[in-house]
Backbone bond lengths (Angstrom), bond angles and torsions (degrees), N, CA, C in turn:
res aa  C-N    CA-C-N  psi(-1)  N-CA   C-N-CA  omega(-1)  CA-C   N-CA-C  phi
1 X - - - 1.460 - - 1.519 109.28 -
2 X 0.961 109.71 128.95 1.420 117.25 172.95 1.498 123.99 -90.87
3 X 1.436 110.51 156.48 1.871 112.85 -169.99 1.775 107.91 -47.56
4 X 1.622 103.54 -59.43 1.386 83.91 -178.66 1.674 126.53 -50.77
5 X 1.075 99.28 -18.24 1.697 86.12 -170.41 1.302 91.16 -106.79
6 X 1.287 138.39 28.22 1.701 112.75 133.07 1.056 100.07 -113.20
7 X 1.736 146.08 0.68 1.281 118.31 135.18 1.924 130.26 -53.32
8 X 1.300 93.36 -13.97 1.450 91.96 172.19 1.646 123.52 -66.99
9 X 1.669 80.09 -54.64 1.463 92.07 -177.56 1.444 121.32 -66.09
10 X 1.134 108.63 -20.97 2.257 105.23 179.45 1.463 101.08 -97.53
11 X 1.389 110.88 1.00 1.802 86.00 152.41 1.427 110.53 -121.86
12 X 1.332 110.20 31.98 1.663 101.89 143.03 1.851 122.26 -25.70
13 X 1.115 88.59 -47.00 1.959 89.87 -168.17 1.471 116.23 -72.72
14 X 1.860 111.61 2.08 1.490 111.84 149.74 1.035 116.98 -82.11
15 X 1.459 122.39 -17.88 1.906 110.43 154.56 0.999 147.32 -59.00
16 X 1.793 95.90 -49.93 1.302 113.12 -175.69 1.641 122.01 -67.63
17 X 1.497 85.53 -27.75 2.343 81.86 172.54 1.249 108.67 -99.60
18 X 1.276 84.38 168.88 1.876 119.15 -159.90 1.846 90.50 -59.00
19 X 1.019 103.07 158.79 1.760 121.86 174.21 1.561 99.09 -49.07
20 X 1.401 117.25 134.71 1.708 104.73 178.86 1.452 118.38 99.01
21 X 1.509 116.91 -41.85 1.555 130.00 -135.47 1.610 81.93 -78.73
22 X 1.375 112.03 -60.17 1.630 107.22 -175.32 1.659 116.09 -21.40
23 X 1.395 123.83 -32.07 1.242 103.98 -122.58 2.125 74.80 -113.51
24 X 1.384 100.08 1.92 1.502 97.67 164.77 1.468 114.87 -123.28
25 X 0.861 109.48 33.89 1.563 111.32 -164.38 1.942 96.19 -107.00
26 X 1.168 120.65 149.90 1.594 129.89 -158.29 1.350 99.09 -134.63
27 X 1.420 116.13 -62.09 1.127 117.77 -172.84 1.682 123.41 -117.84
28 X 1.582 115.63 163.48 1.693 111.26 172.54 1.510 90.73 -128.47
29 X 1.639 79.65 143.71 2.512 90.83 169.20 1.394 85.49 -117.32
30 X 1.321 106.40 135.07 1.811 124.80 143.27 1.625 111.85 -108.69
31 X 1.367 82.15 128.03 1.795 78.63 166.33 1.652 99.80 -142.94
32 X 1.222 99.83 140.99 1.472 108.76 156.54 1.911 122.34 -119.25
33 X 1.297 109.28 -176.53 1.051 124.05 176.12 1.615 129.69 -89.56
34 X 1.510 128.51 174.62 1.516 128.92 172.40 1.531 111.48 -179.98
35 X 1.037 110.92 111.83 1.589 121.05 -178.63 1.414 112.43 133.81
36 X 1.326 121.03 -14.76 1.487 128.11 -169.47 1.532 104.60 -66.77
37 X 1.312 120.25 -49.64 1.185 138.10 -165.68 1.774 115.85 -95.03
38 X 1.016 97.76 -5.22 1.777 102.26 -177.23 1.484 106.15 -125.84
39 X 1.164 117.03 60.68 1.333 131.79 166.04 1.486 119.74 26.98
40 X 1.130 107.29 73.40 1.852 95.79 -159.23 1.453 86.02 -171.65
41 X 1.421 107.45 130.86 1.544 123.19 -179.72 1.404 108.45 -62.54
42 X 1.620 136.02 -28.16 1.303 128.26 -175.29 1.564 98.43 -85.76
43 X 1.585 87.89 135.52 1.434 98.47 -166.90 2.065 80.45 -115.89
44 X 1.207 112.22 150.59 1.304 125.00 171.05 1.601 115.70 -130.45
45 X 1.109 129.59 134.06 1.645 144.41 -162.84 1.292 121.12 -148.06
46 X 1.598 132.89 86.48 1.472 146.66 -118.42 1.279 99.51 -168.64
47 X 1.733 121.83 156.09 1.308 138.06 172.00 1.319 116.00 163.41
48 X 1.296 126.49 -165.67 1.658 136.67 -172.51 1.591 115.08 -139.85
49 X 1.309 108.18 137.51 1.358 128.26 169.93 1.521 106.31 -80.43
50 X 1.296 118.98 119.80 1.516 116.96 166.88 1.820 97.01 -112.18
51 X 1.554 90.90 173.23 1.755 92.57 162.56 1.588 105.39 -113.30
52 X 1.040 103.90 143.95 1.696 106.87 -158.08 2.019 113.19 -43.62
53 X 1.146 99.52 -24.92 1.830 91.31 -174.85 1.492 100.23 -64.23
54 X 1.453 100.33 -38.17 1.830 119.17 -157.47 2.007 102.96 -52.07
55 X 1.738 84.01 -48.19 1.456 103.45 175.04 1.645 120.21 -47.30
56 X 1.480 103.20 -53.88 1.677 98.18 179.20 1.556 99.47 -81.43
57 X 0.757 177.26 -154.90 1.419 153.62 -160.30 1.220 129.35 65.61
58 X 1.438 109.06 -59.17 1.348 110.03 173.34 1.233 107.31 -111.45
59 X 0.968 133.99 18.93 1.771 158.84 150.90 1.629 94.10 -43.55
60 X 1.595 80.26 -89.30 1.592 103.75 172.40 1.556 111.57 -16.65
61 X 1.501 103.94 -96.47 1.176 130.00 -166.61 1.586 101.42 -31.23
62 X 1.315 115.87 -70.71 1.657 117.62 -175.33 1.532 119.18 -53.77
63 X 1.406 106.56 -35.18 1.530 95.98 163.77 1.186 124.95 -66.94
64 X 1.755 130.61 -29.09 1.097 119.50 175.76 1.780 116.00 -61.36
65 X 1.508 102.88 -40.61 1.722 97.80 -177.25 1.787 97.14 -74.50
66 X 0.822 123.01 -26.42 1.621 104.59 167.69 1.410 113.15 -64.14
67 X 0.937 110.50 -49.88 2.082 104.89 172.36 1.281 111.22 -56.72
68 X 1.576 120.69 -35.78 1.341 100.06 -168.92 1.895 117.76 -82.47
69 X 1.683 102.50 -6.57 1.284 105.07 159.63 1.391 123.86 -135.88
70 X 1.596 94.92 68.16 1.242 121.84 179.77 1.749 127.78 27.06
71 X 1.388 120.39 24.72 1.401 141.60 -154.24 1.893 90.05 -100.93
72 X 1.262 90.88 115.70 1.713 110.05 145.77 1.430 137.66 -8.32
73 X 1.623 90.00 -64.43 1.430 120.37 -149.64 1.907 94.83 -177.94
74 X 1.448 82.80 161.02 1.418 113.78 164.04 1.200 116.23 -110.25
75 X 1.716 116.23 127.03 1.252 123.94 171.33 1.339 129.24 -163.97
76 X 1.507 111.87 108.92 1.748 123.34 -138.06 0.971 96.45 -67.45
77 X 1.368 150.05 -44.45 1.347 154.23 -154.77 1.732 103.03 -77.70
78 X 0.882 116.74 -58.54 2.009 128.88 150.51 1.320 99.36 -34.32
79 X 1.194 110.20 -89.19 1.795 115.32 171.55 1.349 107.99 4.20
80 X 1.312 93.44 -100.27 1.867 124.08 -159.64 1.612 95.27 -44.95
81 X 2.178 133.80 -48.16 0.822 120.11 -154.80 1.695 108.08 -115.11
82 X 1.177 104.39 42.06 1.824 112.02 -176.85 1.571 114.52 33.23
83 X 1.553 102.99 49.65 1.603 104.51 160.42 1.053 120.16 -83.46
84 X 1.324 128.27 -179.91 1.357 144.12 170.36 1.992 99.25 -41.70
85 X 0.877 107.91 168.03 1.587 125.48 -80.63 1.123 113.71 -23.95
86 X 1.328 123.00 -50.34 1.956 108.05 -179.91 1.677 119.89 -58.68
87 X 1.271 127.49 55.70 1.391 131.12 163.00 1.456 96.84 -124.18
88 X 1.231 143.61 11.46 1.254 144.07 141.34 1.680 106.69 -78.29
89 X 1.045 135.27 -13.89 1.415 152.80 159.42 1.496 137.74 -56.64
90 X 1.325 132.77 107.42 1.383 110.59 -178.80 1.255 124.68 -69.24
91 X 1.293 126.58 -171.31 1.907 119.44 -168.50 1.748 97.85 -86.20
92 X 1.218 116.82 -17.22 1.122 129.50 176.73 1.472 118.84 -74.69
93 X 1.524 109.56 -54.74 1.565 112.50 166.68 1.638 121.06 -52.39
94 X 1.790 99.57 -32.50 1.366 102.19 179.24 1.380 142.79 -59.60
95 X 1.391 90.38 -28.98 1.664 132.60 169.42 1.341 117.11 -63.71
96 X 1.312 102.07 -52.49 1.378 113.48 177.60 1.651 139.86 -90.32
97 X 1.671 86.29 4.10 1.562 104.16 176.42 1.699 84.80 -96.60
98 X 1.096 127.14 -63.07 1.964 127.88 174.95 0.956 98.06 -34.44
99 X 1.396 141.44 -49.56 1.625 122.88 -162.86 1.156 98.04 -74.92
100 X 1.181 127.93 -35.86 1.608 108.98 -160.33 1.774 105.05 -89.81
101 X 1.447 109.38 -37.96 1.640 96.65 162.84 1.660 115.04 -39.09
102 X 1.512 103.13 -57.44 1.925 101.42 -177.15 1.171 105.76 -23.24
103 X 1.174 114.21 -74.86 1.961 146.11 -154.50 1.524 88.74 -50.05
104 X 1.306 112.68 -78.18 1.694 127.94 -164.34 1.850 79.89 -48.89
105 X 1.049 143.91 -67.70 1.783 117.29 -145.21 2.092 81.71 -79.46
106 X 1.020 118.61 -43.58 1.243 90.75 -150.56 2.107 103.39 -69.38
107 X 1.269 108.33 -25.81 1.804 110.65 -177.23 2.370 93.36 -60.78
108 X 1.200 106.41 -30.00 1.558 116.15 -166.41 1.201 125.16 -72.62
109 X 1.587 105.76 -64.58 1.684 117.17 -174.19 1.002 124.20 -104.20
110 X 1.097 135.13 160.98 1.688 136.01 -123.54 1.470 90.11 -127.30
111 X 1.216 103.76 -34.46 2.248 100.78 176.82 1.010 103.21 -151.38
112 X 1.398 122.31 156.00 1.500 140.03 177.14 1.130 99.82 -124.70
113 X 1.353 130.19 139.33 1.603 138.27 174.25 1.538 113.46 -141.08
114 X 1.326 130.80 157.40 1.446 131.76 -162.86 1.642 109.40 -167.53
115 X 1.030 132.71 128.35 1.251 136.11 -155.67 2.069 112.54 -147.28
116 X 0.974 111.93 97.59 1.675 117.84 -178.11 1.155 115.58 -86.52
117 X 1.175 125.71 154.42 1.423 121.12 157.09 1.392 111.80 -153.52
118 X 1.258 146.42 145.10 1.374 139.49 -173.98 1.942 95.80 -91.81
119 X 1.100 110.68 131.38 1.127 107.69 167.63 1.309 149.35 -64.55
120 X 1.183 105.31 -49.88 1.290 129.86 150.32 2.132 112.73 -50.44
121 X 0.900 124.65 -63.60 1.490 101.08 160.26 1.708 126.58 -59.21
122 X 1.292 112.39 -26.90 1.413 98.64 158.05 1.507 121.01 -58.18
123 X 1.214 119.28 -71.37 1.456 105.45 176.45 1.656 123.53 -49.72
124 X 0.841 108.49 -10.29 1.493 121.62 -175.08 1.454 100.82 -85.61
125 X 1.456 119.29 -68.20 1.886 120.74 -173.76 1.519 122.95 -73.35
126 X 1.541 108.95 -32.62 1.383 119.65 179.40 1.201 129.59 -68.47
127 X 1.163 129.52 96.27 1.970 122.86 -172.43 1.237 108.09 -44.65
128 X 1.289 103.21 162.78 1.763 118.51 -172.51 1.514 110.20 -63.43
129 X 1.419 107.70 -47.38 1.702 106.65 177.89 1.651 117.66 -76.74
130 X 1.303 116.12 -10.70 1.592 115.00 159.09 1.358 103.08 -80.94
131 X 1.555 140.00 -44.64 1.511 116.61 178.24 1.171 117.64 -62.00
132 X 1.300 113.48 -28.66 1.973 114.70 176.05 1.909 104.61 -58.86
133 X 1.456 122.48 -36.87 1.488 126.45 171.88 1.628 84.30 -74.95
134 X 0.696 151.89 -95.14 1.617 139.42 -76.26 2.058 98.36 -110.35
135 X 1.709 101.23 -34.94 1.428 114.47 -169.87 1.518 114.65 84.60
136 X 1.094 106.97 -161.58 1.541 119.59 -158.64 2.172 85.90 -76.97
137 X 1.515 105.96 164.19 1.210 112.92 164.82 1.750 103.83 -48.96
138 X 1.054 112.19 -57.63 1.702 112.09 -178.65 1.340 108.90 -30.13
139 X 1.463 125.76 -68.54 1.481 133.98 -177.77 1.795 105.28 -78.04
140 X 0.766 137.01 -11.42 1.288 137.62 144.86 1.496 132.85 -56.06
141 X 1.285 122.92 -48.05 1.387 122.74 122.02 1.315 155.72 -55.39
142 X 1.576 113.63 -10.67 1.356 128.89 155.29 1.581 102.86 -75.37
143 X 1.159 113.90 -42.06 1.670 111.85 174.80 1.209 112.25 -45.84
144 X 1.289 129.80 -56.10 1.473 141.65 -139.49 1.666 97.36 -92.65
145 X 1.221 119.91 -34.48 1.372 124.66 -170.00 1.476 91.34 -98.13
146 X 0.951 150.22 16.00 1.545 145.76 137.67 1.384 107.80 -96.78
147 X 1.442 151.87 -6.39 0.755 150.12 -164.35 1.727 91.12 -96.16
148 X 1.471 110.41 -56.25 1.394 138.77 -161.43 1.863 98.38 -57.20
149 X 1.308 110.64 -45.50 1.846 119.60 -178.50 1.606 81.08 -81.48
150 X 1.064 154.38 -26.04 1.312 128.53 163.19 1.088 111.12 -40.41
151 X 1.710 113.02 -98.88 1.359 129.21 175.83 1.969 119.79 -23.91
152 X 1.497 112.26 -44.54 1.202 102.56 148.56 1.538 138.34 -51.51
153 X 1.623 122.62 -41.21 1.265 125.59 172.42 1.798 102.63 -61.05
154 X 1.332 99.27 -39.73 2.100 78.23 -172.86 1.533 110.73 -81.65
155 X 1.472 110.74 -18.04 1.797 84.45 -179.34 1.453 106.62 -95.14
156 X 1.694 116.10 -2.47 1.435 79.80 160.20 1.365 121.40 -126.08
157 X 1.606 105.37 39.28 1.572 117.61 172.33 1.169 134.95 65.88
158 X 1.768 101.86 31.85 1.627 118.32 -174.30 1.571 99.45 -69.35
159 X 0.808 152.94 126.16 1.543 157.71 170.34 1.780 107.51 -92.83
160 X 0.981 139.37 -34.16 1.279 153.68 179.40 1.549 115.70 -67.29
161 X 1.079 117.71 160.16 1.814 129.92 -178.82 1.074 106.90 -76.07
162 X 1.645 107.36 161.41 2.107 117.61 165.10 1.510 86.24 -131.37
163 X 1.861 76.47 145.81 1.737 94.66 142.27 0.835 108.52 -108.64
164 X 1.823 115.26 151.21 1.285 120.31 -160.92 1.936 86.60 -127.98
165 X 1.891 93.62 118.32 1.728 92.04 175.96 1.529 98.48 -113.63
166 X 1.257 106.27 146.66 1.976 117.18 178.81 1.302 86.15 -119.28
167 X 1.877 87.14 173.60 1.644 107.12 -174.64 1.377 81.77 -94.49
168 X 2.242 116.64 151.81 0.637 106.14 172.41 1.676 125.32 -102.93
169 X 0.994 140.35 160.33 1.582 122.87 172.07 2.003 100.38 142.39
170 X 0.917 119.99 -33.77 1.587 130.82 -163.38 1.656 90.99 -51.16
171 X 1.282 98.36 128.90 1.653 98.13 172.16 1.377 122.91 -55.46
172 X 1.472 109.84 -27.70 1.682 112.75 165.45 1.694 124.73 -91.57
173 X 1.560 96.13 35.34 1.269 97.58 -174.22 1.599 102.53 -68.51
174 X 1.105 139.70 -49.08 1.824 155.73 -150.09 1.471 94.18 -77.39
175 X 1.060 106.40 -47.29 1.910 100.51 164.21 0.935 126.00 -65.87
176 X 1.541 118.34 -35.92 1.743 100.92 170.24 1.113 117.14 -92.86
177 X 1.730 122.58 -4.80 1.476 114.27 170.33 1.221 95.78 -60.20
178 X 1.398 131.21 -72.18 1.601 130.13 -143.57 1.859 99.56 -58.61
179 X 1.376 99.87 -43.98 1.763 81.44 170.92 1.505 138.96 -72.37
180 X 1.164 95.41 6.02 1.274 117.16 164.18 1.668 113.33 -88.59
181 X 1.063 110.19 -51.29 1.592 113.50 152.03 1.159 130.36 -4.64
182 X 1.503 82.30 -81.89 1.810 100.29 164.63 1.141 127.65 -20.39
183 X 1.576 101.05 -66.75 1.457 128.64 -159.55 1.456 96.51 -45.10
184 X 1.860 100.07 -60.06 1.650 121.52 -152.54 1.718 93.46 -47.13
185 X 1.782 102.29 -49.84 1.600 97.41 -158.58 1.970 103.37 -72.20
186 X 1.119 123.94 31.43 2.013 95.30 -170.47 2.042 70.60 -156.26
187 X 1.422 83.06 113.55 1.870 110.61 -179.27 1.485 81.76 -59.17
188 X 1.247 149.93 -64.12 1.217 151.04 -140.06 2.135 97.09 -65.66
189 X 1.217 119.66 -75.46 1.497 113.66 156.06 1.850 118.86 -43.89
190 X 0.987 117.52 -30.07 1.807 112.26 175.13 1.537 85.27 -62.94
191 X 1.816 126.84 -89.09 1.440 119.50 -168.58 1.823 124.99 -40.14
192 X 1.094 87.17 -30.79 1.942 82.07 -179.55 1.478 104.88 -79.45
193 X 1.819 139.41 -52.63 1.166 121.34 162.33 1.536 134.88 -84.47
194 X 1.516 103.70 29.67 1.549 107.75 163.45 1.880 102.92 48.07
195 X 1.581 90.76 40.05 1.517 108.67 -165.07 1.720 105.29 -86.21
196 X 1.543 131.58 115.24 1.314 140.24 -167.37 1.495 108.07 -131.78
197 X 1.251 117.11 -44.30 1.347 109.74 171.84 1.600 116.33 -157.87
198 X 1.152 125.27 163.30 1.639 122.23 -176.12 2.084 99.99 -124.41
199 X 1.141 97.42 165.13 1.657 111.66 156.13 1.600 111.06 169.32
200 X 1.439 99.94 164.47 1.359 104.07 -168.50 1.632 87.74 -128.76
201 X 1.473 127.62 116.48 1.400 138.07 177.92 1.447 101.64 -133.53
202 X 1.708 92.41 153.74 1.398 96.82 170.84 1.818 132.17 -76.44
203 X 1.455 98.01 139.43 1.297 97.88 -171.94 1.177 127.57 -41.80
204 X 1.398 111.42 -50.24 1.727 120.29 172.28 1.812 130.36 -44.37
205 X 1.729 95.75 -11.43 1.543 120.52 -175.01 1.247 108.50 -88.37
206 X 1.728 110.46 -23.32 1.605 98.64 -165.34 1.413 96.05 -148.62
207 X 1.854 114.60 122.24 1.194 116.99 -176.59 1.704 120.25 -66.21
208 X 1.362 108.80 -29.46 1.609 107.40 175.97 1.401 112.96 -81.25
209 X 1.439 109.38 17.99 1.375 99.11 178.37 1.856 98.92 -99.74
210 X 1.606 112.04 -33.77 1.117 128.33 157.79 1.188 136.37 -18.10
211 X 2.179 111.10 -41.60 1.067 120.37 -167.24 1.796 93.00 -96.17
212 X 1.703 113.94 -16.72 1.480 103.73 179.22 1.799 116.46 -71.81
213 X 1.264 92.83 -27.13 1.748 113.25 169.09 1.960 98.42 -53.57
214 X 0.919 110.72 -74.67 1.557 104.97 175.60 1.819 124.03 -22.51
215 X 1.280 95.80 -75.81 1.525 97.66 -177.73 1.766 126.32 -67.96
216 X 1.415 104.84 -14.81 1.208 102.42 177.01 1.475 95.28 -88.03
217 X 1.301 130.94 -43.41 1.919 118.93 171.28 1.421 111.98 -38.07
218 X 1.341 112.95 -48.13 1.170 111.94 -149.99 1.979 100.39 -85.56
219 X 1.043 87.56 -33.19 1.772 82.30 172.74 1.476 104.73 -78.78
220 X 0.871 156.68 -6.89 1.626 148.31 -168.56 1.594 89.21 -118.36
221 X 1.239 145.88 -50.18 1.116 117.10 162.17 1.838 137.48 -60.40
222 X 1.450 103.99 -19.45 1.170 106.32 161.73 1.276 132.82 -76.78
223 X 1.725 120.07 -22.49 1.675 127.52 -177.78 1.712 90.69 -89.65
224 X 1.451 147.23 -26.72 1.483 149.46 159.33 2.246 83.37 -40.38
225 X 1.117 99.82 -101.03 1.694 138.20 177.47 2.000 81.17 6.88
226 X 1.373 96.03 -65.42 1.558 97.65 -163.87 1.327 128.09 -93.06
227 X 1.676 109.40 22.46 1.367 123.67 -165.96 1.693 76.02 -125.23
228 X 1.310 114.99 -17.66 1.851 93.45 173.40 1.503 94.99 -115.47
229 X 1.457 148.63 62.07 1.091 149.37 145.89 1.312 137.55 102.24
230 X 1.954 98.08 -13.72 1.704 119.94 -142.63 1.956 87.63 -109.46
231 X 1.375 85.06 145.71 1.489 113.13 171.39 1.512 114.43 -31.43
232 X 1.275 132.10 143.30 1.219 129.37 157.48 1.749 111.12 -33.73
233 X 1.158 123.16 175.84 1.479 135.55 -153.71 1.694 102.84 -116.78
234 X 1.204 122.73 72.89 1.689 113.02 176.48 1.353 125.35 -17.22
235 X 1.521 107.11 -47.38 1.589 103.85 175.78 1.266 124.22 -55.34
236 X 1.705 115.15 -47.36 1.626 133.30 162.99 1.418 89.44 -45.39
237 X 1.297 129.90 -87.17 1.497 135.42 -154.86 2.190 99.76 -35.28
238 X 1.366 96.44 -46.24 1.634 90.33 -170.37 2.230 109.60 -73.89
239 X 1.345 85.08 -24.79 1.700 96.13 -171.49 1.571 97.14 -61.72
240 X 1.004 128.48 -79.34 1.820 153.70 -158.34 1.337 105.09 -56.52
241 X 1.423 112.77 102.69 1.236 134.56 -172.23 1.939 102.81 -87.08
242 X 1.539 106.40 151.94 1.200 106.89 158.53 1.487 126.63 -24.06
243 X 1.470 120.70 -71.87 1.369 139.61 167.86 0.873 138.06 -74.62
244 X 1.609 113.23 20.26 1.764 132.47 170.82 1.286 85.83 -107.37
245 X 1.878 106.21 137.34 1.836 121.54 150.46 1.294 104.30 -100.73
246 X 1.391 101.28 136.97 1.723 121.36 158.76 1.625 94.13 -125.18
247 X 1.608 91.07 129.03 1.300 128.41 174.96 1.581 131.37 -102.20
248 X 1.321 117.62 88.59 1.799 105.21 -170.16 1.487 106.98 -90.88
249 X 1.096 134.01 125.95 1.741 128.91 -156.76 1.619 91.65 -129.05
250 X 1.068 103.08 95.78 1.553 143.60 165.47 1.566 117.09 -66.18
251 X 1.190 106.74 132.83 1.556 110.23 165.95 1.734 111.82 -41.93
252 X 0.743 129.28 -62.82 1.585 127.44 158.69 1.529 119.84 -22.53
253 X 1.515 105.91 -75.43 1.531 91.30 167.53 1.485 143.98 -68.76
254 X 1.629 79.60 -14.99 1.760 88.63 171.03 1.823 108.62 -72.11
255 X 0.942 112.23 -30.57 1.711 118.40 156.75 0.992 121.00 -30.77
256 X 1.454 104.67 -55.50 1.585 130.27 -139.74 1.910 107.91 -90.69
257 X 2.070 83.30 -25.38 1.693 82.09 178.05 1.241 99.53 -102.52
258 X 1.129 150.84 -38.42 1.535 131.89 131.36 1.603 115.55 40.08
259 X 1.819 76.42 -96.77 1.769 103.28 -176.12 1.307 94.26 -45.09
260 X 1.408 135.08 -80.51 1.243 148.36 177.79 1.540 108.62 -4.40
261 X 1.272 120.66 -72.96 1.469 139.55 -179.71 1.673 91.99 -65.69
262 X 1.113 145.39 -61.92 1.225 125.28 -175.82 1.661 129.36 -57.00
263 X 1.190 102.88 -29.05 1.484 128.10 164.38 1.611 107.48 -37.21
264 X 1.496 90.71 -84.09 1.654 116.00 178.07 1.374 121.77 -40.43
265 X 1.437 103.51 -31.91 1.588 96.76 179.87 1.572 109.80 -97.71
266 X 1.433 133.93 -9.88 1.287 135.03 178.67 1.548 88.74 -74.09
267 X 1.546 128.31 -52.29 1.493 111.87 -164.30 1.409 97.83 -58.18
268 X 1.756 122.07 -54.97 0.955 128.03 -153.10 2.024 116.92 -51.30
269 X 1.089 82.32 3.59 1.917 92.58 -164.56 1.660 110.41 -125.34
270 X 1.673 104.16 -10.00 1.451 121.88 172.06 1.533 96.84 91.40
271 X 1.109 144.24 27.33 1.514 142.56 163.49 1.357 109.56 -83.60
272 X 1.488 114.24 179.85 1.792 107.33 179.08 1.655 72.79 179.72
């Protein structure tokens, strides 16, 4: 792949908004996925907020270290295990193409966010009429990691819109488009997720979607890592900034928000 055409592809988000929208738009979210494909009930759903200059920026930047070792694409899971394309790679180059992705998202994006859930205890703890709200674990974690760039926009006083780009392909992609839908149509969800535009493109099209591929690997291989005994993950330890949340949502807390939601609606009705 050549530069222009991943300059093509990361400004998708001059398509995707309305006539005008560019010219108020502040920030971009990528998030991708990890666990869907590796047979394993923890599903992980993670990425980064840039502000759009930051974005072509590290556009730039990552394509150049991809040219200079002739790589496609970025892809940690490839990375870490000398697949295609990096198995033309030494264990050394491999290392050193990861370090410099780290650096490039962490010098770039403004938040990192990461969100788990075991699947199998979701369907297991969640009542039937909260999965009819909430959707599949997939859109349950797309929820939560828009919730999460919320709470980031107010403490640090972003006032401005996101586009929000996903990887596309996840079998629950059509469910979380349409709830995304939602969002777009009720001004009340547009102001709370600083909601401007959505799309689901392929990863290989857009390098900052690349760096959302990173942190969700690296957290789903690290909650595996520590469910069989082993140390936290150095790479995680070097990735995870002060002002990035990673979220592991446990049968417990899935309890816990439960209670939470049951709470809310006894006040909400004047009970106690």
């Amino acid at each position: 792949m050549t530069a222009p055409e991943w300059s093509i592809g990361d400004r998708l988000i001059e398509v995707v908004l309305p006539c005008g929208g560019f010219l108020v738009l502040l920030a971009e979210a990528y998030v991708d996925e990890s666990g869907s494909h590796a047979r394993s009930p923890i599903l992980c759903v993670g990425g980064y907020v840039y502000a759009s200059e930051k974005a072509r920026e590290f556009t730039a930047e990552l394509g150049a270290v991809l040219s200079e070792y002739d790589l496609p694409f970025f892809r940690m899971s490839a990375c870490a295990n000398g697949a295609p394309p990096f198995d033309k790679l030494s264990n050394d180059e491999c290392d050193a193409v990861a370090r410099k992705m780290i650096a490039l998202i962490k010098d770039h994006s403004a938040y990192g966010f990461v969100v788990s859930v075991n699947e199998d205890d979701y369907r297991r703890v969640i009542p039937r009429h909260l999965v009819e709200n909430f959707g599949s674990p997939y859109s349950f974690c797309v929820n939560r990691c828009l919730t999460l760039i919320r709470h980031w926009a107010d403490r640090s006083g972003f006032s401005g819109r996101v586009a929000y780009f996903f990887e596309a392909g996840h079998k629950e992609e059509g469910e979380a488009h349409r709830i995304l839908e939602l969002y777009r149509e009720s001004p009340e969800a547009t102001d709370r997720f600083r909601y401007s535009a959505h799309a689901f493109v392929e990863k290989t099209l857009s390098l900052p979607l690349q760096s959302a591929d990173v942190i969700a690997y690296q957290w789903h291989k690290d909650i595996k890592n520590r469910l069989e005994g082993r140390n936290p993950r150095k790479d995680l330890i070097a990735l995870i900034r002060q002002q990035d949340s990673a979220i592991e949502c446990t049968a417990d807390s899935l309890h816990e928000m439960i209670k939470h939601l049951q709470e809310q609606s006894l006040r909400r009705f004047g009970r106690t």
